[in-house]
C-alpha positions, -999 to 999 in steps of 0.1 A, spaced: 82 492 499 100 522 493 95 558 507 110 590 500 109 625 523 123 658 518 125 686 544 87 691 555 78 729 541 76 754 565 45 776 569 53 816 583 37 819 613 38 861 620 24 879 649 2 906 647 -19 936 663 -45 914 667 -20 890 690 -8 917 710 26 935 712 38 924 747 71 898 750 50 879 774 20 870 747 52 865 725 67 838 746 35 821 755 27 819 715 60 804 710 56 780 734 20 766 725 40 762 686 70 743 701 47 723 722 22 717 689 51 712 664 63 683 686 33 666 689 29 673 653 68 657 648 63 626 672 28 619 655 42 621 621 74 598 636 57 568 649 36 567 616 64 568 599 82 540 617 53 520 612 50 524 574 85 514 573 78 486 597 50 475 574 71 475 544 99 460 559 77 423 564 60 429 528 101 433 516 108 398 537 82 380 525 89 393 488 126 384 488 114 346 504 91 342 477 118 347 450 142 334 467 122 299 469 111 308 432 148 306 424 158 280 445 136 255 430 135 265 397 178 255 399 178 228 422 148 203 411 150 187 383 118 179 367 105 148 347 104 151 310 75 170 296 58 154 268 67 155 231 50 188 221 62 214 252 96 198 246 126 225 260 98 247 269 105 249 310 134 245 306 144 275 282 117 293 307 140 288 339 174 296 316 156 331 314 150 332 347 182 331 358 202 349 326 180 381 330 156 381 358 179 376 388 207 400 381 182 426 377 167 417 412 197 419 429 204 454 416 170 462 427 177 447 456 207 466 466 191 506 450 159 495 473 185 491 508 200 524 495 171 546 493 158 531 519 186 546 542 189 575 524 148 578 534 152 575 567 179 598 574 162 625 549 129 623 570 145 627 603 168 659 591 138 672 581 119 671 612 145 681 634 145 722 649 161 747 633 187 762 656 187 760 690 156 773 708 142 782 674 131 812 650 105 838 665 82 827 636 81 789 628 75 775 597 51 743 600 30 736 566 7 711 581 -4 701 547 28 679 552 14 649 561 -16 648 539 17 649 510 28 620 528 -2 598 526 -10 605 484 28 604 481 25 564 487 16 546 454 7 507 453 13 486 426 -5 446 436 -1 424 407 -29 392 427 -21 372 453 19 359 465 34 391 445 49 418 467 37 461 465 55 485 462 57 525 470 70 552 457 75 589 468 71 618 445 107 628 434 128 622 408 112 606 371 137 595 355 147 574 389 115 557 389 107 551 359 141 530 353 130 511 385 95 506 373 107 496 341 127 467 359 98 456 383 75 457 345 98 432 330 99 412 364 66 410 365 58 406 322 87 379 324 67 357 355 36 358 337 52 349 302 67 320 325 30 309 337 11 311 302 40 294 289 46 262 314 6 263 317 0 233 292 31 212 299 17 215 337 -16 206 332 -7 176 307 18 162 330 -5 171 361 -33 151 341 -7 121 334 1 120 371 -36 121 383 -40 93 356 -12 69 374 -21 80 408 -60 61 396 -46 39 378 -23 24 409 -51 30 434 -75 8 413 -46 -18 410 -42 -13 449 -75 -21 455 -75 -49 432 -48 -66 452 -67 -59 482 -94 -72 475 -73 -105 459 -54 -105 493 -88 -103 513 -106 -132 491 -72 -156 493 -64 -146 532 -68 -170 563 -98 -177 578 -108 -158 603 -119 -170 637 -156 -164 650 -160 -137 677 -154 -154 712 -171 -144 746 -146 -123 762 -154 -101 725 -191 -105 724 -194 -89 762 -173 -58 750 -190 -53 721 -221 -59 743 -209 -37 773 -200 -8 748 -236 -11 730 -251 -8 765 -232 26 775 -267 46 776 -283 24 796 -254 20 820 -248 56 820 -286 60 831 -273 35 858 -245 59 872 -218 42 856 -194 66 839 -186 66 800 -150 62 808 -156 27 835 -177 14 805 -142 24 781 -122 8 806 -144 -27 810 -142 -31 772 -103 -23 763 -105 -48 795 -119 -74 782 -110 -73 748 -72 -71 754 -77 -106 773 -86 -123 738 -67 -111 708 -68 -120 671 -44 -107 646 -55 -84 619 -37 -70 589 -16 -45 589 -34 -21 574 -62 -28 600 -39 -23 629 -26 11 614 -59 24 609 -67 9 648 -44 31 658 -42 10 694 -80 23 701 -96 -9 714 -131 8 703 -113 8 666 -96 -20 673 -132 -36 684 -149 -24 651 -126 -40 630 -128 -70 641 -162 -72 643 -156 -62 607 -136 -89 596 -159 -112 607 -189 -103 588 -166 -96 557 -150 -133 560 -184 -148 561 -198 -125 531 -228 -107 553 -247 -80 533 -270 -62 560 -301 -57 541 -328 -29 549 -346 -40 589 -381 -47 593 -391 -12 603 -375 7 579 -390 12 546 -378 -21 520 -357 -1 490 -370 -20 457 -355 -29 429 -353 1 405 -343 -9 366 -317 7 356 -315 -5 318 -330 -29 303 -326 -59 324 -350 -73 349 -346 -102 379 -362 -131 383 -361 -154 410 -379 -183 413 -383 -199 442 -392 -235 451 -402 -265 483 -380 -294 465 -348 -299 446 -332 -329 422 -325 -357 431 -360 -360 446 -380 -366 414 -409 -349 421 -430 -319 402 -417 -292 422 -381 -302 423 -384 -308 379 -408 -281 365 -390 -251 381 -365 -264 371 -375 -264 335 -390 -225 337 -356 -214 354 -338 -229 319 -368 -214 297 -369 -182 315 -332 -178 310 -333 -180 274 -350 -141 272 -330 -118 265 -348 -94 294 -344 -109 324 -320 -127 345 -328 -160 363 -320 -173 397 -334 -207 407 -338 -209 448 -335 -242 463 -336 -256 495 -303 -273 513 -310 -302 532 -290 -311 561 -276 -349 552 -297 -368 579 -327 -354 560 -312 -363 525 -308 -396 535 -344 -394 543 -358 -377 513 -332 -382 483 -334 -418 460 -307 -444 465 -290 -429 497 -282 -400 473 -263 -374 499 -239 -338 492 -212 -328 510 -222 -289 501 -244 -267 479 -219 -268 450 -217 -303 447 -254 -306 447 -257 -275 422 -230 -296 398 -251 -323 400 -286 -301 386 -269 -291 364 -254 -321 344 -289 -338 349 -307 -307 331 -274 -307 308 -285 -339 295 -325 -331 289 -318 -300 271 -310 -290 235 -294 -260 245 -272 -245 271 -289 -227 298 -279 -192 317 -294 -191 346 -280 -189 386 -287 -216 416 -288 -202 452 -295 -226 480 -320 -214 512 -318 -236 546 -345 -266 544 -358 -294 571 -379 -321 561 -414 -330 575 -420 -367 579 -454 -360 590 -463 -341 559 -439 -354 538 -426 -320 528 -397 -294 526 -404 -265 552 -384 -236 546 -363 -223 578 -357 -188 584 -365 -159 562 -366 -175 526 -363 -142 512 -334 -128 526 -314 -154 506 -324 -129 475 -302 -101 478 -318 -66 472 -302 -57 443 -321 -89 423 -356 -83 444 -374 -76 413 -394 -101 402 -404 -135 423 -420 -165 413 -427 -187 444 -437 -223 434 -465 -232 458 -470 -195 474 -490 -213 502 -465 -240 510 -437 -219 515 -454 -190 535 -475 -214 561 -443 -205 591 -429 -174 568 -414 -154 597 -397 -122 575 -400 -99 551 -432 -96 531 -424 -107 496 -444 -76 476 -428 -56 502 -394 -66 484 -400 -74 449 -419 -54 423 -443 -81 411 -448 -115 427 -465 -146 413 -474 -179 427 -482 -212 414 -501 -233 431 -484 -272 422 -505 -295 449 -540 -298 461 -529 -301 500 -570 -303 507 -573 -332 492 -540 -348 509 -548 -335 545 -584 -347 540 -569 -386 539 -556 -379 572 -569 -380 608 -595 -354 615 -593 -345 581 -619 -326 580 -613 -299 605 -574 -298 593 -585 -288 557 -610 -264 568 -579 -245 587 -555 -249 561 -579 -238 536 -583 -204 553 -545 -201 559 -540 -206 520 -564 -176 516 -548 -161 539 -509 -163 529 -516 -162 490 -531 -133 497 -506 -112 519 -476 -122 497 -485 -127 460 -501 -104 434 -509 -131 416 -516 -163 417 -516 -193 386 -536 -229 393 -523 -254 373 -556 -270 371 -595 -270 387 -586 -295 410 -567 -268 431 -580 -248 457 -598 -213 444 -571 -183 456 -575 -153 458 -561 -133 429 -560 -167 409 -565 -178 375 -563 -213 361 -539 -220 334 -516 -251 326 -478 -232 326 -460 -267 322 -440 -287 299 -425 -319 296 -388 -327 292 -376 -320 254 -363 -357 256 -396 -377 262 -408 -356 228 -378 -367 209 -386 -402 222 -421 -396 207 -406 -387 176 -385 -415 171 -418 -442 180 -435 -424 156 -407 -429 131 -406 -461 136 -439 -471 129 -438 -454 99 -411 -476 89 -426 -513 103 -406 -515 131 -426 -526 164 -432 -495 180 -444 -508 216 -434 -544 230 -446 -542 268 -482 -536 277 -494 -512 310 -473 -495 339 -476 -471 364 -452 -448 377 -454 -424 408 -439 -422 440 -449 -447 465 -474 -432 491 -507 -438 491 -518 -401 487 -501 -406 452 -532 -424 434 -519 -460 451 -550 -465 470 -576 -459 443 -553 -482 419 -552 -510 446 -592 -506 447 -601 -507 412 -574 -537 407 -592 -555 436 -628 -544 428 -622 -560 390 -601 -587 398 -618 -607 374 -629 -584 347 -588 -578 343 -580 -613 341 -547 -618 327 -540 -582 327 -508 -572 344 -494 -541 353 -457 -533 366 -454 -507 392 -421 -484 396 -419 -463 429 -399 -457 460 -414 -438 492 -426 -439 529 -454 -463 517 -432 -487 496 -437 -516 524 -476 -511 536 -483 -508 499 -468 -539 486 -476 -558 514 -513 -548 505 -512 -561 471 -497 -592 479 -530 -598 509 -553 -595 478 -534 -613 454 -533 -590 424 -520 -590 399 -493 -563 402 -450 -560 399 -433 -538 421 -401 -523 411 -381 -496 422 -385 -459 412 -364 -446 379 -363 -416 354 -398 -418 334 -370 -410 304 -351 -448 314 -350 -467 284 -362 -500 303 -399 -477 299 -401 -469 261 -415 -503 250 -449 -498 277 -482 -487 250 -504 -478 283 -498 -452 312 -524 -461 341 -528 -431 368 -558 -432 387 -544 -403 409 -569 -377 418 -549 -357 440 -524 -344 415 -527 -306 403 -511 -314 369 -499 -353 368 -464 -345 351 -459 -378 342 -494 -382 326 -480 -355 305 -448 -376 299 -465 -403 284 -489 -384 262 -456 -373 249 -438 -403 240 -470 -415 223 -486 -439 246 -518 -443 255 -532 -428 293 -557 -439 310 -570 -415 339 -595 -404 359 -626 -378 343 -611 -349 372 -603 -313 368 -569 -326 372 -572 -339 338 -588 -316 322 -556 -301 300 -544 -337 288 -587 -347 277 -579 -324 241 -553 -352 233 -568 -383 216 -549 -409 231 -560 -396 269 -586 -418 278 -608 -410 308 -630 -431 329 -662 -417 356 -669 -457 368 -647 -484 378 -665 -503 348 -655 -475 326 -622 -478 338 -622 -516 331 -634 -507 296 -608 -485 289 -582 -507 296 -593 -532 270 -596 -506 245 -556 -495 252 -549 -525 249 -561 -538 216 -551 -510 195 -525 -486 186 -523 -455 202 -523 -423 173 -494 -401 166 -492 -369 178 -496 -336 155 -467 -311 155 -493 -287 169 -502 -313 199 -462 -318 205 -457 -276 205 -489 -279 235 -471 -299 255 -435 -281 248 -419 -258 276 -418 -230 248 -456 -228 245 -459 -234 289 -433 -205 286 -457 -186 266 -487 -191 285 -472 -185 320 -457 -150 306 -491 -142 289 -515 -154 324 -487 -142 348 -487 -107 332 -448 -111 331 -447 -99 292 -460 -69 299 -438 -60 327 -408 -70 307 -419 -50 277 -425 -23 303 -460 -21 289 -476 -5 321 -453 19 321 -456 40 292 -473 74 295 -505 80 288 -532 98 294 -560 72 297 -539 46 317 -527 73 343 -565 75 343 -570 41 346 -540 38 375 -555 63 393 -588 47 392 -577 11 401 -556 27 431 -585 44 446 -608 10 441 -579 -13 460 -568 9 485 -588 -7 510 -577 -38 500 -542 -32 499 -544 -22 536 -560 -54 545 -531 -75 525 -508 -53 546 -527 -61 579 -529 -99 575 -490 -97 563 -483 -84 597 -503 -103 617 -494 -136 600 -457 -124 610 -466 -117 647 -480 -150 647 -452 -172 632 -428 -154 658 -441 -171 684 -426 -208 686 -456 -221 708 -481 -214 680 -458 -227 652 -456 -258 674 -491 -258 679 -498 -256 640 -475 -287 628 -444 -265 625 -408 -287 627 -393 -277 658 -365 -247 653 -373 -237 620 -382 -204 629 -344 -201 619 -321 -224 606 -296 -242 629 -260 -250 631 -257 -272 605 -275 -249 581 -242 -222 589 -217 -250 586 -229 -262 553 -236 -228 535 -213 -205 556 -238 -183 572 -236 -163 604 -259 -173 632 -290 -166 633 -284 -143 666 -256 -123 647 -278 -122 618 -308 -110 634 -292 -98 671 -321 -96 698 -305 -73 723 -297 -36 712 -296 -1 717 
């Protein structure tokens, strides 16, 4: 800032008549001026001095600001700029320091110039004329207001320095306002200028910066999966973590925040475990941090997703394009050869073929003392994968095309007593969130009877069950049948209710659900149709089509349709003279039952269970199951398609297969007797392409989407606008309310009750499955149950 002064005007001061004419009044006048002036002088003084003062720091932190300007602009050497601001900066900083700098050193050194010249012009001017002074000062007080609209500012936005100027000489100022103009026009030409080569190579560097954080990350994440593995949290940890947890409730107990710091850095220095480096930086030796991460590395190393808790509010699923989730969920896996171990199977592979949906098959892992117990031949895995390799080939091999579909594994026990898989632990937390959409749970009833979690229409959108076995009927055979099946019958009610939305019976024969409808939603393997085929072409062509005569196939437990075969064999002993019948099966019962055909002599060859698709059974015309405790026989269905003839029981059971011509059904044991002659003296017909599609998973895939509502979800039907179905919505929500709170309420209480381990035991529960054991986290590499589901917290 710069200031100019000239002498301060003087203003006459005269005396008067009115003043009086006496020296005395003269010298007292006098006096009161002098004393005036100088307050007037010192006043004006120290307000100069502090405008100089004030433009002295606005000076010093202009000349720093160009001096760092300049400095730069010749000592860094910037990177390239692209193609199209070529030479741009730099003929930009060449006229910075051809024209602009000499002109702002010459400004520089006529600014320190006037600026003395100022000073000592403003002091002469205030100073007293001759000593003690004129008899009339001169004092034009107007001189300071000239001071204050003498200053002009010139700002030019934020970082540039102002600048004032007294009223003098023109042709001065306007050659040093001609120099600041060019200054100034010159910086903002150099802004406008340099703007796009800044922002393009500003851009380019942003882009690398992202582009070598995402490659960062990538290798830390590479570095994380392919790292060590890290050691499980010991006790000395656990009590830290436990002690720091508890620092409310200690603090209630007078101990002080910083003993409870204290105990913990205590007992966590005693154990230590070696983190990355980038973990101990961020620790910054804080054993709280230091704590955290740890704890942290644990739960990463074993791939622990915390998923919403049981009181807060379950986030669904939400579609977010035009994909949905399926997960189907099942009580038995290959290589037990049973129905509910096969046909989900089968749907999983089906399902998987839409284009809408995603599929994930859940099955349960057995520990290997119960697959020694449950799988054929001694048949045992070392881990899910190498059981998950070994679904897969077998399904490989039965399928014409390649199925797209995920296996996850859930922890499993098996029940001698019933002869069963029973889920342990929360089935459903093995479905991550992000896939809760829509769940298909394979005998509803059977895998909610000890359900201790999460409420599965809590977590999915839409839920459907289907009912495989009529437990009634099993539980009936045993002792006090009666009573057991009255129970279990109202706990079917009650769990099918709580958890599904809907519910699909494969047949009559199965126990009337709530929210259920009967429909047939199974197929049979694609290769027992091409064995069909090929029968079929071969008795077109002469060839003997059938060389054996009558088996039965099933496993071996007398639940499974042994004891009524044993009775009807024994009860016509002599009306099927010189009939025979070979029997394949393996089971619990395999001893008791052949035992009990050899006491009563009939007429009946045991072998061992095999694939229904072996080629040792292709040459047997009759398929004998006089099982009335199956749902949906699957391998009645088998045989129907390979062409033979099956002769069954007049049951609910049977009702799907009674439309084809070669099922033959019996009421009486004479009919039975009867029908077995028939099979055996003719030909069995061939089957119509429209009979072969009825039995084909395409049309079960067709009727379970149809009866399961699952077509119209996918098509997102229900959810299109409208005025009549927000009508309709409204209307059904208001009917159900009530009900939906009594599904909620029995949800709840069925989980307060399967919490408590006395009434599980009491019930028929397995011991410890409330959750899954040791073995359960060594095999699929899960936390323990306590970590997972801690007890004690605050």
């Amino acid at each position: 800032m710069e200031v100019r002064a000239s002498p301060p005007p003087s203003v006459s001061v005269g005396g008067g008549g009115g003043f009086g004419a006496g020296r005395g009044d003269d010298s007292a006048f006098s006096s009161f001026l002098s004393k005036g002036w100088r307050e007037v002088r010192d006043s004006a003084t120290a307000d100069l001095r502090l405008m100089r003062a004030r433009a002295d720091s606005l000076r010093t932190l202009a000349d720093r600001e160009l001096d760092h300007l300049l400095a730069s602009a010749s000592a860094s050497t910037p990177p390239p700029p692209p193609p199209l601001a070529a030479g741009a900066p730099i003929a930009e900083l060449e006229f910075v320091r051809t024209r602009i700098q000499p002109k702002i050193s010459e400004l520089r050194r006529r600014y320190a110039a006037q600026e003395r010249e100022l000073g000592r012009r403003v002091l002469e001017g205030w100073a007293p004329r001759g000593a003690g002074g004129p008899a009339r000062a001169r004092v034009d007080l107007s001189g300071i207001k000239a001071i204050r609209n003498a200053i002009v500012s010139e700002a030019d936005g934020g970082g540039r320095w102002r600048r004032a100027v007294w009223r003098g000489d023109a042709e001065e100022e306007g050659k040093e306002w001609e120099v600041v103009r060019m200054i100034r026009d010159g910086i903002k030409e150099f802004e406008r200028r340099s703007q796009s080569s800044e922002i393009f190579e500003g851009l380019r560097s942003t882009g690398e910066l992202v582009e070598k954080f995402k490659s960062s990350l990538k290798s830390f994440n590479i570095e994380s999966q392919g790292s060590k593995e890290v050691p499980p949290l010991d006790l000395t940890e656990i009590l830290a973590n436990l002690v720091r947890q508890s620092e409310p409730f200690l603090d209630q107990l007078g101990v002080r925040r910083d003993q409870c710091d204290r105990l913990v850095e205590t007992l966590y220095r005693k154990q230590s475990h070696s983190l990355s480096e980038d973990m101990s930086l961020l620790a910054d030796d804080n054993s709280s941090d230091e704590l955290d991460l740890r704890i942290a590395s644990v739960l990463q190393s074993t791939g622990y997703r915390a998923d919403d808790g049981f009181w807060s509010e379950p986030a669904k699923y939400e579609v977010s394009d035009n994909k949905r989730h399926v997960a189907i969920v099942t009580t038995a896996s290959l290589p037990w050869m049973t129905g509910t171990a096969v046909n989900p199977l089968f749907r999983a592979a089906y399902l998987s073929k839409g284009t809408k949906q995603d599929v994930t098959l859940v099955v349960p892992w057995l520990c290997k003392s119960d697959q020694e117990l449950v799988y054929p031949n001694s048949m045992t895995f070392n881990s899910p994968e190498e059981q998950e390799t070994y679904i897969r080939n077998w399904l490989e091999e039965r399928l014409g095309f390649e199925s797209n579909f995920k296996i996850s594994f859930y922890p499993g026990k098996f029940s001698k007593e019933r002869r069963s898989i029973i889920p342990a632990g929360d089935t459903s937390q093995f479905i991550p969130s992000r896939e809760a959409d829509i769940a298909i749970l394979e005998e509803p009833e059977h895998l909610n009877w000890y359900h201790h979690g999460k409420r599965w229409t809590d977590k999915f959108n839409h839920v459907v069950g289907v009912v495989h076995t009529n437990y009634l009927e099993y539980i009936k055979r045993e002792k006090n049948g009666a009573l057991q099946a009255f129970l279990v019958k109202h706990i079917n009610n009650w769990v099918t209710r709580a958890y599904c939305d809907k519910v699909l019976r494969l047949s009559a024969a199965t126990q009337d659900l709530p929210k259920s409808i009967v429909c047939n939603v199974h197929g049979v393997n694609p290769k027992f149709l091409k064995i069909g085929e090929k029968i079929t072409a071969d008795r077109e062509i002469g060839a003997p089509s059938f060389s054996k005569g009558a088996y039965f196939l099933g496993k071996m437990v007398w639940a499974k349709g042994y004891r009524e075969l044993i009775d009807l064999m024994a009860k016509h002993k002599s009306d099927l003279e010189g009939f025979k019948l070979d029997v394949y099966g393996s089971g619990e019962d395999s001893q008791e039952v052949q035992s009990t055909a050899r006491k009563l002599d009939l007429s009946l060859n045991f072998f061992k269970g095999r694939d229904h698709a072996d080629n040792s059974l292709h040459g047997y015309k009759v398929f004998i199951n006089p099982s009335i405790s199956d749902v949906l026989c699957t391998a009645t269905a088998e045989a129907l398609a390979m062409g033979k003839f099956v002769i069954c029981a007049e049951h609910p059971s049977n009702e799907f297969f009674m439309s084809f011509p070669n099922c033959l059904t019996y009421k009486t044991s004479e009919e039975f007797v009867a029908r077995v002659k028939e099979a055996m003296d003719r030909e069995p017909q061939p089957l119509t392409s429209e009979q072969r599609y009825n039995l084909s998973w395409e049309a079960a895939t067709e009727r379970f989407m149809e009866y399961s509502n699952l077509d119209k979800i996918l098509n997102d039907e229900a959810a299109k606008p409208g005025l009549s179905g927000s009508r309709k919505k409204t209307r059904r929500n208001s009917q159900n309310q009530l009900s939906d709170i009594m599904d909620s309420g029995l949800a709840f209480a069925h989980r307060c009750l399967t919490g408590n381990e006395v009434l599980r035991l009491a019930t028929g529960a397995i011991p410890g499955t409330r959750d899954y054991d040791n073995q359960h986290c060594v095999d699929m590499g899960l936390l323990p149950p306590q970590v997972q589901h801690p007890v004690y917290g605050w």
